[in-house]
N, C-alpha and C positions, 0 to 999 in steps of 0.2 A: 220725308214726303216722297222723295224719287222713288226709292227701294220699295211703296205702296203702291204706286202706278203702277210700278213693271208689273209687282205680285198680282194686283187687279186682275192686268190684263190676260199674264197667264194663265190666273184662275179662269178666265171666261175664256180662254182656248181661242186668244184671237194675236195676231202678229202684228205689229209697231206698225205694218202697212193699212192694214184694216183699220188698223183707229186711226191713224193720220189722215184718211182716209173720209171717218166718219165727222171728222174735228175740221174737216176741207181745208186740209196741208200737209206738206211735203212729208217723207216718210224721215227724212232727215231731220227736219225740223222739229217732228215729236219725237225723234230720239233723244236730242238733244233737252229737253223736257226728263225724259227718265236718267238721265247721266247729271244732272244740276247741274247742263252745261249754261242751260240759258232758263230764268227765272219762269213760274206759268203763270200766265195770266188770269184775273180773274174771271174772266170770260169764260175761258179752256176749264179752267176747274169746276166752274157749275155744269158745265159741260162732261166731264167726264165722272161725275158726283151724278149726274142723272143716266149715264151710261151703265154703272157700276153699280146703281141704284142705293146710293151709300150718302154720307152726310159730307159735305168741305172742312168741315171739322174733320172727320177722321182721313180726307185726305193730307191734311196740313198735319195729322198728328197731335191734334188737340185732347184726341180721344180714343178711346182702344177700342171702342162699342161702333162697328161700322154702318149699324140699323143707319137707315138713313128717319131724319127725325120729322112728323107730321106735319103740315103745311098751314 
């Protein structure tokens, strides 16, 4: 699930400061989110599941298909 984030984020050409940023916390604090240093919350994941435009599912690794799935 970390190794996803980071990938995410890179794809979308943005820096651990910008999405800490957009998630309104420390830039430290969402590093520690991409390192498995500290667990993410379910919050922060629908959160960055509608950033990435992608499913919580395939952030957590449930799924390999990143479509985010119909509402």
């Amino acid at each position: 699930m970390y190794q996803r984030i980071r990938d995410l984020r890179e794809d979308h050409d943005m820096t651990q400061k910008q999405v800490a940023q957009i998630l309104k916390m420390s830039q430290t604090g969402y590093s520690k989110y991409e390192t498995g240093e500290n667990d993410i919350p379910t919050a922060i994941l629908i959160q960055l599941a509608r950033l990435y435009n992608t499913s919580v599912d395939y952030l957590l690794g449930e799924t390999k298909n990143p479509k985010r799935y119909p509402k």
